[in-house]
N, CA and C atoms of all chains as a GROMACS GRO file, in nm:
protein
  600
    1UNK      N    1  -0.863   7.256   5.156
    1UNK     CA    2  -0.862   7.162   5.044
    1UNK      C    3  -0.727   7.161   4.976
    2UNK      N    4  -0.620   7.135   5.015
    2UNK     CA    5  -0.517   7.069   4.989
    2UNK      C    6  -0.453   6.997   4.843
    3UNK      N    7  -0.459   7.033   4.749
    3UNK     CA    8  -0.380   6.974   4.636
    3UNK      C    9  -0.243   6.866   4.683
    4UNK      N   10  -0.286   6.739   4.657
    4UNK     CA   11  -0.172   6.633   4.661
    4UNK      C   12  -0.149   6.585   4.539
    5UNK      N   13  -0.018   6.557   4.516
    5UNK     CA   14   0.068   6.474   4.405
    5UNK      C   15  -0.026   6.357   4.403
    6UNK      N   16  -0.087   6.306   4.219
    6UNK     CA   17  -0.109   6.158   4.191
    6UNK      C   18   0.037   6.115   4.171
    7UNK      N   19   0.035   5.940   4.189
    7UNK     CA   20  -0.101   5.873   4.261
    7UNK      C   21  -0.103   5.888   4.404
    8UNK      N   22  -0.262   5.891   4.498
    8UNK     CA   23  -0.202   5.908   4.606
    8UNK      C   24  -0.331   5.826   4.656
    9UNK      N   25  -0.376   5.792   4.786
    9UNK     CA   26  -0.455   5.684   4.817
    9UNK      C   27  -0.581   5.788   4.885
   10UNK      N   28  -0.695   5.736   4.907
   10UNK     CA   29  -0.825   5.810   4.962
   10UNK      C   30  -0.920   5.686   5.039
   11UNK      N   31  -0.921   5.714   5.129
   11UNK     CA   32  -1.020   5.663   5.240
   11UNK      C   33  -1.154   5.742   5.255
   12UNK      N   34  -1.242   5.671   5.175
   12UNK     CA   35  -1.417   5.716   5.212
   12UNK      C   36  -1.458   5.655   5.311
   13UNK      N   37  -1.488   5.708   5.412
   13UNK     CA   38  -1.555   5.664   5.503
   13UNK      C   39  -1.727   5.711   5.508
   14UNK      N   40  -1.787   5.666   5.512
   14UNK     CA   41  -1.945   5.684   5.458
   14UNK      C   42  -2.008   5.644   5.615
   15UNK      N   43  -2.104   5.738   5.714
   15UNK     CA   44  -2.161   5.647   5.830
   15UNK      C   45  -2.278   5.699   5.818
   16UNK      N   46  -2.418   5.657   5.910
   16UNK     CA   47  -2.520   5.689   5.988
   16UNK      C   48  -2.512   5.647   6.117
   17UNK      N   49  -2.514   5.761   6.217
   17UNK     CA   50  -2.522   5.762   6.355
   17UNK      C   51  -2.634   5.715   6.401
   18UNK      N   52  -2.640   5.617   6.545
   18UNK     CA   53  -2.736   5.629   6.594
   18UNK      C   54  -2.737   5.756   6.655
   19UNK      N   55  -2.855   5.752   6.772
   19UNK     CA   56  -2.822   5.937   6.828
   19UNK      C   57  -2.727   5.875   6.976
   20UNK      N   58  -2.599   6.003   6.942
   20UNK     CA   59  -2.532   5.983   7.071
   20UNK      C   60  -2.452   6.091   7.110
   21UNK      N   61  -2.404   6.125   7.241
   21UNK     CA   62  -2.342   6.232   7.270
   21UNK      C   63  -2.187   6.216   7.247
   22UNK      N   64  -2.143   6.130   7.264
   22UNK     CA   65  -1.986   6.124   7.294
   22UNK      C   66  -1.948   6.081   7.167
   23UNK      N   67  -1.986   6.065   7.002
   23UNK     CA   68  -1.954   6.036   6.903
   23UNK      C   69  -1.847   6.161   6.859
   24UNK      N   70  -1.881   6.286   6.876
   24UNK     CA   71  -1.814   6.363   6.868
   24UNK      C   72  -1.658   6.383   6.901
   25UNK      N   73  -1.661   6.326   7.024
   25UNK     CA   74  -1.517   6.353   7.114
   25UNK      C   75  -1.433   6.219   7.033
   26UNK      N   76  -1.483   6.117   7.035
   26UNK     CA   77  -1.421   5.991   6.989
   26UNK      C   78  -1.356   6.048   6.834
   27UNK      N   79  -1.465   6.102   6.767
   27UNK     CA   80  -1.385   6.128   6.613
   27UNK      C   81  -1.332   6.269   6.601
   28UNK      N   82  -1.254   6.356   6.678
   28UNK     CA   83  -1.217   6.447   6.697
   28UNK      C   84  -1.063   6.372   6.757
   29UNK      N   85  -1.084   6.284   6.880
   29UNK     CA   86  -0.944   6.197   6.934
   29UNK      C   87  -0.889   6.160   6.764
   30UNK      N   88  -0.990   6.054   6.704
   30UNK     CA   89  -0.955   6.001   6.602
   30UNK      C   90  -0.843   6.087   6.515
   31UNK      N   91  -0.936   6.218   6.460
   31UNK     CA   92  -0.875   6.296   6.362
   31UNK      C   93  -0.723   6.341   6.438
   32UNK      N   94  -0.718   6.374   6.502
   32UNK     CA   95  -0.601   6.402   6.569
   32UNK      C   96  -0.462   6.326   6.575
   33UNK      N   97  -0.518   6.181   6.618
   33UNK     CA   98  -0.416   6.067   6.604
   33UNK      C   99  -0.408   6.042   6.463
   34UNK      N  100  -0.518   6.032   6.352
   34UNK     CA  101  -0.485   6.019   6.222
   34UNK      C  102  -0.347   6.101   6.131
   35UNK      N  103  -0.329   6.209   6.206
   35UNK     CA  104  -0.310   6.326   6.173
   35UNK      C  105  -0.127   6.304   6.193
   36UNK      N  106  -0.064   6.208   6.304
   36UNK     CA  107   0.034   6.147   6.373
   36UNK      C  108   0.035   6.038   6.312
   37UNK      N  109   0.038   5.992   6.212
   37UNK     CA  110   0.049   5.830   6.115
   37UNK      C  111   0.145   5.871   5.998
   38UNK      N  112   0.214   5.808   6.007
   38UNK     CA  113   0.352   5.818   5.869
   38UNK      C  114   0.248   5.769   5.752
   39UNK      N  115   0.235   5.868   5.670
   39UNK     CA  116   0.226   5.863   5.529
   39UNK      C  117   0.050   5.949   5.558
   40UNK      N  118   0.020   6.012   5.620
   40UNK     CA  119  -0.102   6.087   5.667
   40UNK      C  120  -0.084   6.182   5.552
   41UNK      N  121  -0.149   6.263   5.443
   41UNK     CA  122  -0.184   6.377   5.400
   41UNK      C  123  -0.313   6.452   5.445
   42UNK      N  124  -0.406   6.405   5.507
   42UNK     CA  125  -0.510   6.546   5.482
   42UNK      C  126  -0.644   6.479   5.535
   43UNK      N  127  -0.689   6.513   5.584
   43UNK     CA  128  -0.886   6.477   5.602
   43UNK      C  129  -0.966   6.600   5.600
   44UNK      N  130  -1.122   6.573   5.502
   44UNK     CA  131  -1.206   6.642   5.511
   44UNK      C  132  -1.304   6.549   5.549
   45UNK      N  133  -1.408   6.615   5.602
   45UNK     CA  134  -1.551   6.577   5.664
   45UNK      C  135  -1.675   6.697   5.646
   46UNK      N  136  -1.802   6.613   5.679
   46UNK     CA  137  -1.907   6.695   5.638
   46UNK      C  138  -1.999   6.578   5.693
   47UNK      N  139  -2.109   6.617   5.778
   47UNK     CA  140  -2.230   6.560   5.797
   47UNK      C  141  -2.367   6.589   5.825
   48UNK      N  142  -2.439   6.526   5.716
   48UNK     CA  143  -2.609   6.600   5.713
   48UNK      C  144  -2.654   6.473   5.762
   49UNK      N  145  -2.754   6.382   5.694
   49UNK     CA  146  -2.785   6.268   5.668
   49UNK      C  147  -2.734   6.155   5.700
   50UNK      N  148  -2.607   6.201   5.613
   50UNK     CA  149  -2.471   6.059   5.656
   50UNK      C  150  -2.381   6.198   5.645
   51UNK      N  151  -2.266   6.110   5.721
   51UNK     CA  152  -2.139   6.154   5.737
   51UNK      C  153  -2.026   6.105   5.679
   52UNK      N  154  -1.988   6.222   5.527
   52UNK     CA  155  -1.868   6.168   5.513
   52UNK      C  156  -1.725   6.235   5.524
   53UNK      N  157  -1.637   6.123   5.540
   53UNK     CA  158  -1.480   6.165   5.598
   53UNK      C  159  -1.424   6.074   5.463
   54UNK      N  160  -1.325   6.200   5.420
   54UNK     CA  161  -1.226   6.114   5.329
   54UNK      C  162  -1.089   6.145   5.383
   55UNK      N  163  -1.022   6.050   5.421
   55UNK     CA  164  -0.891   6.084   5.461
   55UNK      C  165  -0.799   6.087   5.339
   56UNK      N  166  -0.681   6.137   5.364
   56UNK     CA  167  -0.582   6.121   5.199
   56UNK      C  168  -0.476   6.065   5.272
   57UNK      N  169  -0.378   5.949   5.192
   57UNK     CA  170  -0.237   5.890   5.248
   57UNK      C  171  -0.156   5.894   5.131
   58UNK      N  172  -0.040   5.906   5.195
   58UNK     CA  173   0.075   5.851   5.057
   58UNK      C  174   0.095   5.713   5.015
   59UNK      N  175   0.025   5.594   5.119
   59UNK     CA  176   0.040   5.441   5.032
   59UNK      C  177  -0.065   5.379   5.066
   60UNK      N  178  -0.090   5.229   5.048
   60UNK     CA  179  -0.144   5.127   5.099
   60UNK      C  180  -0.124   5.093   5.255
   61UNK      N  181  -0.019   5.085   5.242
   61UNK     CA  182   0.042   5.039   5.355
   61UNK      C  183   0.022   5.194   5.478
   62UNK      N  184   0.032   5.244   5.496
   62UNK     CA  185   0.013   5.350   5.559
   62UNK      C  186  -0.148   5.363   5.589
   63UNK      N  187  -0.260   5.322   5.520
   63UNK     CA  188  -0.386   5.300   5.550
   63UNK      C  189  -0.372   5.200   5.592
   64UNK      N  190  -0.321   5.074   5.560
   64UNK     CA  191  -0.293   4.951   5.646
   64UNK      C  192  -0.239   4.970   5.803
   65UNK      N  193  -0.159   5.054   5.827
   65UNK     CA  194  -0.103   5.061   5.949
   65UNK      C  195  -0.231   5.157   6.079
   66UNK      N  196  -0.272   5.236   5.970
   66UNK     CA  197  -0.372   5.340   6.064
   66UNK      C  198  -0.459   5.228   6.106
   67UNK      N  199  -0.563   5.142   6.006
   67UNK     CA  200  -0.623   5.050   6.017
   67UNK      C  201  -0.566   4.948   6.130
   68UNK      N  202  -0.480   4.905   6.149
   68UNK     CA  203  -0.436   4.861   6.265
   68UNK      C  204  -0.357   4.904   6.427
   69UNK      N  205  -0.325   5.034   6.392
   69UNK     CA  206  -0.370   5.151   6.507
   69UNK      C  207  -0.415   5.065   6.641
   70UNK      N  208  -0.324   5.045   6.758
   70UNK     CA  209  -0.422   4.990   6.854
   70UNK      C  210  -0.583   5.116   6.902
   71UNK      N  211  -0.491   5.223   6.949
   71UNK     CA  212  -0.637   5.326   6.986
   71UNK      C  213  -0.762   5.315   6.857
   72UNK      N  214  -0.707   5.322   6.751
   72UNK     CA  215  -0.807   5.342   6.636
   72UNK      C  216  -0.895   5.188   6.646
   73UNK      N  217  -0.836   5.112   6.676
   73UNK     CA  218  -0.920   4.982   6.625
   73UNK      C  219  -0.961   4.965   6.773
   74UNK      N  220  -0.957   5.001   6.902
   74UNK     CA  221  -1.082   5.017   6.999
   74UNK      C  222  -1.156   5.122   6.994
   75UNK      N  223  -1.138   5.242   6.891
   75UNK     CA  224  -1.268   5.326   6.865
   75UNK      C  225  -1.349   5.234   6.726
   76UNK      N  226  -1.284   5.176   6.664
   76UNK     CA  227  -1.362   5.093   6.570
   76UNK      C  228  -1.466   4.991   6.642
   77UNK      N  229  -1.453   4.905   6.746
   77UNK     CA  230  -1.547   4.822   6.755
   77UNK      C  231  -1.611   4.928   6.888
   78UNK      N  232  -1.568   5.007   6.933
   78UNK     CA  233  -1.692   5.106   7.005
   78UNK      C  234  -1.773   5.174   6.849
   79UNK      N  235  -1.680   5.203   6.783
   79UNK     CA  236  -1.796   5.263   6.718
   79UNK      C  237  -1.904   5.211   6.652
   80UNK      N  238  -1.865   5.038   6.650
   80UNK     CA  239  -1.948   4.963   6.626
   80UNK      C  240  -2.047   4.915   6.696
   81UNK      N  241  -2.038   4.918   6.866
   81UNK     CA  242  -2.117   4.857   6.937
   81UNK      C  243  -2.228   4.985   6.964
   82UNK      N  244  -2.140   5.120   6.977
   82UNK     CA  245  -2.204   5.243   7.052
   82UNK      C  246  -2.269   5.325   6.918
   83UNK      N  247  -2.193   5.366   6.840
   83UNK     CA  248  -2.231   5.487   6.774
   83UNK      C  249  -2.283   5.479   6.622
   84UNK      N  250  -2.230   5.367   6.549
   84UNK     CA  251  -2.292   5.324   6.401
   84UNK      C  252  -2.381   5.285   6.372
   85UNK      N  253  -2.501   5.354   6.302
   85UNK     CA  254  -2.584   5.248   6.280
   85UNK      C  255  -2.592   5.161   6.138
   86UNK      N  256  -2.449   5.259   6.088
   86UNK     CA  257  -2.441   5.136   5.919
   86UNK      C  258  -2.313   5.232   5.931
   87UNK      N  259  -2.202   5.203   5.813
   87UNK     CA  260  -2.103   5.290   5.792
   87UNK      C  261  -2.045   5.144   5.680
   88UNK      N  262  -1.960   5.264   5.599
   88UNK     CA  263  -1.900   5.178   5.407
   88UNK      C  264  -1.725   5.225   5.418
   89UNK      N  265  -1.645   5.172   5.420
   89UNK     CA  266  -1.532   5.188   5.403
   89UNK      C  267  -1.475   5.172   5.264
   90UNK      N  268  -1.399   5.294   5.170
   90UNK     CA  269  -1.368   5.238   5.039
   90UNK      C  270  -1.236   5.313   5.035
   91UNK      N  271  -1.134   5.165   4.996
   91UNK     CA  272  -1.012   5.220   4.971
   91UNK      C  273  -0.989   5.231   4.872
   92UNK      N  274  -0.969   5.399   4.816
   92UNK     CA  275  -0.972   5.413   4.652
   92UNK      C  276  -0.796   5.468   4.651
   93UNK      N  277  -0.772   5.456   4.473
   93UNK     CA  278  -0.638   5.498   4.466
   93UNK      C  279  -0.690   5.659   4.406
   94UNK      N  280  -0.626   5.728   4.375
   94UNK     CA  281  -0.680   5.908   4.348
   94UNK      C  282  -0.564   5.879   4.216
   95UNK      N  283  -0.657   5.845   4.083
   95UNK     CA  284  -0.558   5.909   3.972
   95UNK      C  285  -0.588   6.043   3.868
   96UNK      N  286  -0.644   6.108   3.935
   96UNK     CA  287  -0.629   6.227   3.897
   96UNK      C  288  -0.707   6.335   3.997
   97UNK      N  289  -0.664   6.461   3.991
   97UNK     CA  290  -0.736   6.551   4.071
   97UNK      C  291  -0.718   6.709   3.984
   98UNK      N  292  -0.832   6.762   4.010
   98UNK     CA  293  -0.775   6.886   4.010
   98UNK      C  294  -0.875   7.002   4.094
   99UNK      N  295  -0.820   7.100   4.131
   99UNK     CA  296  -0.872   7.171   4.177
   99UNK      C  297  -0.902   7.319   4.083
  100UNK      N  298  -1.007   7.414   4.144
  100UNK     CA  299  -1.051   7.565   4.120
  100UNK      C  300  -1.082   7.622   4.251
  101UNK      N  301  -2.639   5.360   5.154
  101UNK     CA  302  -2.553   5.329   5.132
  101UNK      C  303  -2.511   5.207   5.057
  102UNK      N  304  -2.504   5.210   4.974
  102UNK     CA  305  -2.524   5.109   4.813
  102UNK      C  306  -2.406   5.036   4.818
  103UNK      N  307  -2.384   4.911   4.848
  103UNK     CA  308  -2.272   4.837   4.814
  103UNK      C  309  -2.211   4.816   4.688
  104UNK      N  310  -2.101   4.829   4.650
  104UNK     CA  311  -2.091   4.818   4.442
  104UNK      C  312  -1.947   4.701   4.493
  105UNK      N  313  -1.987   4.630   4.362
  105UNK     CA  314  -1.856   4.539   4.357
  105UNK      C  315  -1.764   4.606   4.289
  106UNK      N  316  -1.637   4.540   4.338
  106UNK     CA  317  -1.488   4.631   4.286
  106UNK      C  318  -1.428   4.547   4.192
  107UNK      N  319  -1.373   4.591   4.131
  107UNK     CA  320  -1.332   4.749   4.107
  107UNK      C  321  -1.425   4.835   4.026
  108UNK      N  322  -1.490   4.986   4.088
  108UNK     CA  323  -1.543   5.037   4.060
  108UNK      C  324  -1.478   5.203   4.060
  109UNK      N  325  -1.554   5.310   4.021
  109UNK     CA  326  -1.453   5.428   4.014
  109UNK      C  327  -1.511   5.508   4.079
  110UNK      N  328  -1.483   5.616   4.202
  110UNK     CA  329  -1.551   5.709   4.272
  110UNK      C  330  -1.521   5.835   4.214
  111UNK      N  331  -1.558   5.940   4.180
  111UNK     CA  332  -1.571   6.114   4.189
  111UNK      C  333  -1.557   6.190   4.338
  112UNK      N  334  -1.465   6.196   4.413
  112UNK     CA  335  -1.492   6.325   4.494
  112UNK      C  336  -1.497   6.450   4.511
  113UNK      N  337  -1.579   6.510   4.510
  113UNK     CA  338  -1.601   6.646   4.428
  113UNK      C  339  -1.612   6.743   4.601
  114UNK      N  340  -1.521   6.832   4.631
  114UNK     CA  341  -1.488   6.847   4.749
  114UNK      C  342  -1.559   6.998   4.718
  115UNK      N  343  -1.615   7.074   4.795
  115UNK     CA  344  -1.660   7.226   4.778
  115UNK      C  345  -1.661   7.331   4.896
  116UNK      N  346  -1.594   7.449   4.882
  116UNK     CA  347  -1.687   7.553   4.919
  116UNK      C  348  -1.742   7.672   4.894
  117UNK      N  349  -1.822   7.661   4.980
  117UNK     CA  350  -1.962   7.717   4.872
  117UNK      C  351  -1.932   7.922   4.868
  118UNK      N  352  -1.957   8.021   4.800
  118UNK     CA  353  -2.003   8.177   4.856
  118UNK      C  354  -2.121   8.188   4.890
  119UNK      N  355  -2.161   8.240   4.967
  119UNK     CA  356  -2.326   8.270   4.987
  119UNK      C  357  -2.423   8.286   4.865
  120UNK      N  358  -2.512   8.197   4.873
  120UNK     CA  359  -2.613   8.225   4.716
  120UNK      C  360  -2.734   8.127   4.773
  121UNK      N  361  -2.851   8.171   4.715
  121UNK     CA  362  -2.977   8.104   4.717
  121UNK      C  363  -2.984   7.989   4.618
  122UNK      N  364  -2.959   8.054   4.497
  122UNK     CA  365  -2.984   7.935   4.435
  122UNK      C  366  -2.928   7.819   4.404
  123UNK      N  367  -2.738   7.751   4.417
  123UNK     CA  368  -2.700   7.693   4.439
  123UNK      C  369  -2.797   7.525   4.473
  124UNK      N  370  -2.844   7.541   4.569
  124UNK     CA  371  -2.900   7.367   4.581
  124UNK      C  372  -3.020   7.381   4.463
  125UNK      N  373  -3.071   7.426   4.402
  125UNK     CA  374  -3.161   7.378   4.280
  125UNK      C  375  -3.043   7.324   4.204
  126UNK      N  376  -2.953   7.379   4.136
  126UNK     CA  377  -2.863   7.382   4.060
  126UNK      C  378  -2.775   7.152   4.076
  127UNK      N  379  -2.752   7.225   4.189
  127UNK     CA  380  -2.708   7.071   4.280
  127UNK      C  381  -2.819   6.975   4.244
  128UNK      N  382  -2.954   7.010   4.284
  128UNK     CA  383  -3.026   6.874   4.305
  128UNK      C  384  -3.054   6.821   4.156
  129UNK      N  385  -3.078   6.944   4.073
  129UNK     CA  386  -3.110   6.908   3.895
  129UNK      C  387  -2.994   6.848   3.872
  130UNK      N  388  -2.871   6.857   3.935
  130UNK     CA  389  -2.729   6.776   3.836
  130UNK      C  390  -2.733   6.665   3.901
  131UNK      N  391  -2.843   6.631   4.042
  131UNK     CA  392  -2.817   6.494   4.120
  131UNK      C  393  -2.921   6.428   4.009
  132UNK      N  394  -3.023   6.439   3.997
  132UNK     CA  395  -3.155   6.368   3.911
  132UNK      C  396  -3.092   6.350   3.737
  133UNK      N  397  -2.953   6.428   3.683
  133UNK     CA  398  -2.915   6.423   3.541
  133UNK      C  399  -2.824   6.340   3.577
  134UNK      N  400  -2.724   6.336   3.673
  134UNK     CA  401  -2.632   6.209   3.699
  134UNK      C  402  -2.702   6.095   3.696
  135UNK      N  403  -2.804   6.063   3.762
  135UNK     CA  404  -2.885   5.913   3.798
  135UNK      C  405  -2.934   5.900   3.661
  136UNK      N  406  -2.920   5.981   3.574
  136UNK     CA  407  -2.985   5.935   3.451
  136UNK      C  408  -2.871   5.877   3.342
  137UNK      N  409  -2.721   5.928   3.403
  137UNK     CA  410  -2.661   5.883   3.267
  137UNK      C  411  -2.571   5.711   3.272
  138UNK      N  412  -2.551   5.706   3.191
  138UNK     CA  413  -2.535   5.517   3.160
  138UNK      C  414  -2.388   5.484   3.253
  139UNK      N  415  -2.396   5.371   3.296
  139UNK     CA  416  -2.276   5.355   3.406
  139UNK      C  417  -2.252   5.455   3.538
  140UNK      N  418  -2.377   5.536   3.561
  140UNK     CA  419  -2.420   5.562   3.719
  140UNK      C  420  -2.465   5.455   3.818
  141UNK      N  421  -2.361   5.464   3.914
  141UNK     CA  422  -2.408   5.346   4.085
  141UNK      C  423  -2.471   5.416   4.157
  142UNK      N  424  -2.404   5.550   4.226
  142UNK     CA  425  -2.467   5.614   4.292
  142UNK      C  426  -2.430   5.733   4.344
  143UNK      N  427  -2.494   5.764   4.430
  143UNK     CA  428  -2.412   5.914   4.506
  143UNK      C  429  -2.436   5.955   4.631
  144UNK      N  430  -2.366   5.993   4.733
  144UNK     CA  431  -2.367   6.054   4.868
  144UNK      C  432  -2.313   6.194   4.891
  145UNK      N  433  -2.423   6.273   4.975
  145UNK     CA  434  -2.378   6.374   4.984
  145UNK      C  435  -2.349   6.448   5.119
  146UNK      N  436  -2.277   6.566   5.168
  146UNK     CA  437  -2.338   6.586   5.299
  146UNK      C  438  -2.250   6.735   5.292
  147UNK      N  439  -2.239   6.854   5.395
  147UNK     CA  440  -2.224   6.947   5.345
  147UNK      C  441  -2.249   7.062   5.526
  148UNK      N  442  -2.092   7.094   5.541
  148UNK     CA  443  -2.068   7.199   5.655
  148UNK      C  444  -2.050   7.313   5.598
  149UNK      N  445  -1.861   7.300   5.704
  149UNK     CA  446  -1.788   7.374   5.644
  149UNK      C  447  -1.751   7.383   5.510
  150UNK      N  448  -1.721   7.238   5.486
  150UNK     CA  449  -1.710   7.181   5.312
  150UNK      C  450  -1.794   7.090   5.295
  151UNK      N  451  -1.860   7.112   5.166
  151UNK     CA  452  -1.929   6.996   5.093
  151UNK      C  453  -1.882   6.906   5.022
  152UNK      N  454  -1.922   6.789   5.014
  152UNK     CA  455  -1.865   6.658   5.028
  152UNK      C  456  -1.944   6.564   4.927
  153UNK      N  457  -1.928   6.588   4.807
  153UNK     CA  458  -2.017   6.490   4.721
  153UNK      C  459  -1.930   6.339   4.660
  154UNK      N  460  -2.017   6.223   4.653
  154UNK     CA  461  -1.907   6.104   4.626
  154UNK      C  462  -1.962   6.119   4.543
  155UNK      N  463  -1.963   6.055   4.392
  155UNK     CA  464  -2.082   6.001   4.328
  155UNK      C  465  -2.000   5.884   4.289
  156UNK      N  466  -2.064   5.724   4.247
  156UNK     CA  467  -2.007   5.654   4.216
  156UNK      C  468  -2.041   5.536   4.039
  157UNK      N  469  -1.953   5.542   4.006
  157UNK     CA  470  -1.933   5.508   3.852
  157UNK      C  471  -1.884   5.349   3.825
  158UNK      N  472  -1.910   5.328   3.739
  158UNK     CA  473  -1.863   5.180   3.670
  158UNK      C  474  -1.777   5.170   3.611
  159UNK      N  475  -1.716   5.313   3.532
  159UNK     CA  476  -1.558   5.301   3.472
  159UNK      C  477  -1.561   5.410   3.446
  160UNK      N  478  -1.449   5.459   3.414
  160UNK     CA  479  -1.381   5.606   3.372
  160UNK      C  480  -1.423   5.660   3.238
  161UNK      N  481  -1.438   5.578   3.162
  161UNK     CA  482  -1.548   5.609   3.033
  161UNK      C  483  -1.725   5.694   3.082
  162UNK      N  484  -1.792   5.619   3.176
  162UNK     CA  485  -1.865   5.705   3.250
  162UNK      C  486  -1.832   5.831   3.301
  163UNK      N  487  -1.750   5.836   3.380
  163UNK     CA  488  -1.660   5.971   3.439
  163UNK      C  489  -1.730   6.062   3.340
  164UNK      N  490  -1.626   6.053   3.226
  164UNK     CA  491  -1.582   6.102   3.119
  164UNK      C  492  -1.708   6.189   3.064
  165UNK      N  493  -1.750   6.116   3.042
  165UNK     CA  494  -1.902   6.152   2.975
  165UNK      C  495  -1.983   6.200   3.043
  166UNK      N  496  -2.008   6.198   3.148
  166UNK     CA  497  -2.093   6.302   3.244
  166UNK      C  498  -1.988   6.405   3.275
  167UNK      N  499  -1.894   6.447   3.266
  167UNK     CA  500  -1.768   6.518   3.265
  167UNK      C  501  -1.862   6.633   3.098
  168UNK      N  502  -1.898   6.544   3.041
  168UNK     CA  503  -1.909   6.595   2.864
  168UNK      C  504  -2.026   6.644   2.802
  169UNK      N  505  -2.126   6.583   2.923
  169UNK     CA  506  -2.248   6.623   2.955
  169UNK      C  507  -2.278   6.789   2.926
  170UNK      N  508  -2.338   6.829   2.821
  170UNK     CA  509  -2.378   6.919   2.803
  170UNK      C  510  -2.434   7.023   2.874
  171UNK      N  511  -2.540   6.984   2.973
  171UNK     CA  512  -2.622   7.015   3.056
  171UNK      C  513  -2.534   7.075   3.227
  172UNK      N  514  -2.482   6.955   3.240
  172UNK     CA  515  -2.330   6.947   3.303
  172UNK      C  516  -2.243   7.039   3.290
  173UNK      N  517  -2.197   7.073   3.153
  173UNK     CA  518  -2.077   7.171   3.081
  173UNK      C  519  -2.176   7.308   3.174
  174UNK      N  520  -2.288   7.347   3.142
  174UNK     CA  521  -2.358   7.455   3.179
  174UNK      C  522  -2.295   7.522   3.310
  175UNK      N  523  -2.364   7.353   3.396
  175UNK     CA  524  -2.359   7.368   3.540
  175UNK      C  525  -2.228   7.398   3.566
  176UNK      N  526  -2.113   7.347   3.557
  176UNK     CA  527  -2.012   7.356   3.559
  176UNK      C  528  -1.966   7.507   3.584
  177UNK      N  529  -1.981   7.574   3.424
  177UNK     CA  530  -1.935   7.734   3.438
  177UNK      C  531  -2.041   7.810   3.482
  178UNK      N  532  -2.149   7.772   3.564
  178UNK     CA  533  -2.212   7.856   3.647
  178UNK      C  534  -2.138   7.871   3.770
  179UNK      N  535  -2.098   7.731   3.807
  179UNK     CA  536  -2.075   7.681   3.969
  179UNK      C  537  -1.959   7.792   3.983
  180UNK      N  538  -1.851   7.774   3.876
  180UNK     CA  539  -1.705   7.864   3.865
  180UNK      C  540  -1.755   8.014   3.889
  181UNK      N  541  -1.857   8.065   3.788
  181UNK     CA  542  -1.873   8.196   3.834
  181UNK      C  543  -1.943   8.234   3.917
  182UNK      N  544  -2.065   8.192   3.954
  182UNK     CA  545  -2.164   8.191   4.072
  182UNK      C  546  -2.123   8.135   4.169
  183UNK      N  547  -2.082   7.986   4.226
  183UNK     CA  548  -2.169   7.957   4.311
  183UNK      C  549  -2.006   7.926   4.438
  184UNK      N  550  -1.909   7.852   4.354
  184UNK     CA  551  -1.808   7.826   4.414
  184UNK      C  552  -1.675   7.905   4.469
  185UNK      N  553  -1.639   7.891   4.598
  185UNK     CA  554  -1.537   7.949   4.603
  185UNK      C  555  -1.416   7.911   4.598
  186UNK      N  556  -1.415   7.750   4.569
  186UNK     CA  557  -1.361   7.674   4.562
  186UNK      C  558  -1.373   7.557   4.556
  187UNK      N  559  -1.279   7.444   4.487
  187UNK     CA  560  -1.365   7.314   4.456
  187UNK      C  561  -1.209   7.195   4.417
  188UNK      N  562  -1.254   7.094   4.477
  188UNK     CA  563  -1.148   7.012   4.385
  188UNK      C  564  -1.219   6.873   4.335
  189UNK      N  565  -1.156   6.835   4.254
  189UNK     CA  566  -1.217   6.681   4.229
  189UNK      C  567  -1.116   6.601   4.198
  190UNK      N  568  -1.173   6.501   4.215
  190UNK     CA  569  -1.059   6.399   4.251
  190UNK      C  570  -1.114   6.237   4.198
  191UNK      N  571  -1.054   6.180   4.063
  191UNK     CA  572  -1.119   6.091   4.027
  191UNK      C  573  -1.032   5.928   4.047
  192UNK      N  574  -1.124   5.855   4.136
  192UNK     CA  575  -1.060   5.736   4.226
  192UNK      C  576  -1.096   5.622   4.123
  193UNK      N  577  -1.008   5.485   4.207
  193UNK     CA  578  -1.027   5.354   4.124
  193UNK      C  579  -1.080   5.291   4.304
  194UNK      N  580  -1.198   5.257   4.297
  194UNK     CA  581  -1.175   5.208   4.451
  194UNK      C  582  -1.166   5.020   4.459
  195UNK      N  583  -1.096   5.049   4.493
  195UNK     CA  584  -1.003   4.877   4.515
  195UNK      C  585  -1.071   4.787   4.639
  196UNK      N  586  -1.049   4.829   4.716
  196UNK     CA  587  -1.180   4.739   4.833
  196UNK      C  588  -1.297   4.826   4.890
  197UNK      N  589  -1.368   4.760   4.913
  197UNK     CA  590  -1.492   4.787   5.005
  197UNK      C  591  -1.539   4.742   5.061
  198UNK      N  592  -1.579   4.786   5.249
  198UNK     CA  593  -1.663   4.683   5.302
  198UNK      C  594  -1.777   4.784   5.398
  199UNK      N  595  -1.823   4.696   5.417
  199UNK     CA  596  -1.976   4.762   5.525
  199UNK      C  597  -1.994   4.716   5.628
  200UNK      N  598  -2.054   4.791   5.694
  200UNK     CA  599  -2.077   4.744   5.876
  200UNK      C  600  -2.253   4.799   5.861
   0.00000   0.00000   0.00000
C-alpha cells in the first residue's frame, strides 16, 4: 500500500465473473503490462463476490493511453465476450489520502 | 453494482487486516451505519491479501460527516488498535463512469 503525492488519478475497476479458467492468466498478463505504461503508480486487487482492482496513475492522459493499449483493448473485448458478466469503470481524481 | 451520475465522490479505504475474530461484526455494523447516513450511494467490498472497500458519496460534505460519525469515531480507534495492520484511505472526485 504505497503512499502517492495528491493530486494523483485512480482507476476502479469493479467486475463479476462468469465461471472461467483462463480469467486469471489474462489479468495477471494485464497487471504486468499495466505495470510498463508511462505515468503507472501502483495496483491493488481483492476478490470475493466482485472483484475489485484500483490502479493509481500520475495523469489523465496516461489512463487514456493504457485504455488504448493495443494488447489491453483485445483483453477488453475478450473480457467482454469470455469472462464478464457485468464490470463499472470509474475514473476518479485522489484529492486526498492518508495512510496508518 | 449501482450506477451514480457524475460527478460523484468515492472513499477507498485500502486494508490489512492482523488476525482477529471479531473484526467482520465490527465491518458489517459500520456497513448498515454508512447506508444510514444522508448523501450515501453505495458500497463494494471484497477482501484477500488486501481488503478493498469503495463506498460511494454525493459530496465531500458527506465524506466528512461519516468521517464525524460518532459511532464511526469508535470504530475507527478500535480498527487502529485492534484490528488493523495497516490502512490507507483515499478520498476521490470520480469524473467518468461507465458499465458493461
Amino acid at each position: 500500500m504505497d503512499k502517492f503525492k495528491t493530486p494523483y488519478y485512480a482507476v476502479i475497476f469493479t467486475s463479476v465473473l462468469k465461471p472461467s479458467d483462463s480469467y486469471g492468466d489474462m489479468a495477471n498478463k494485464m497487471e504486468v503490462l499495466a505495470k510498463l505504461q508511462p505515468g503507472f503508480l501502483g495496483v491493488e486487487s481483492a476478490r470475493e463476490k466482485v472483484g475489485i482492482t484500483v490502479s493509481y496513475w500520475e495523469s489523465l492522459e496516461a489512463i487514456k493511453n493504457w485504455k488504448e493499449n493495443i494488447e489491453h483493448k483485445i483483453a477488453q473485448q475478450k473480457g467482454k465476450e469470455e469472462f464478464y458478466q457485468s464490470y463499472k469503470v470509474e475514473i476518479c481524481k485522489v484529492e486526498k489520502s492518508y495512510t496508518f
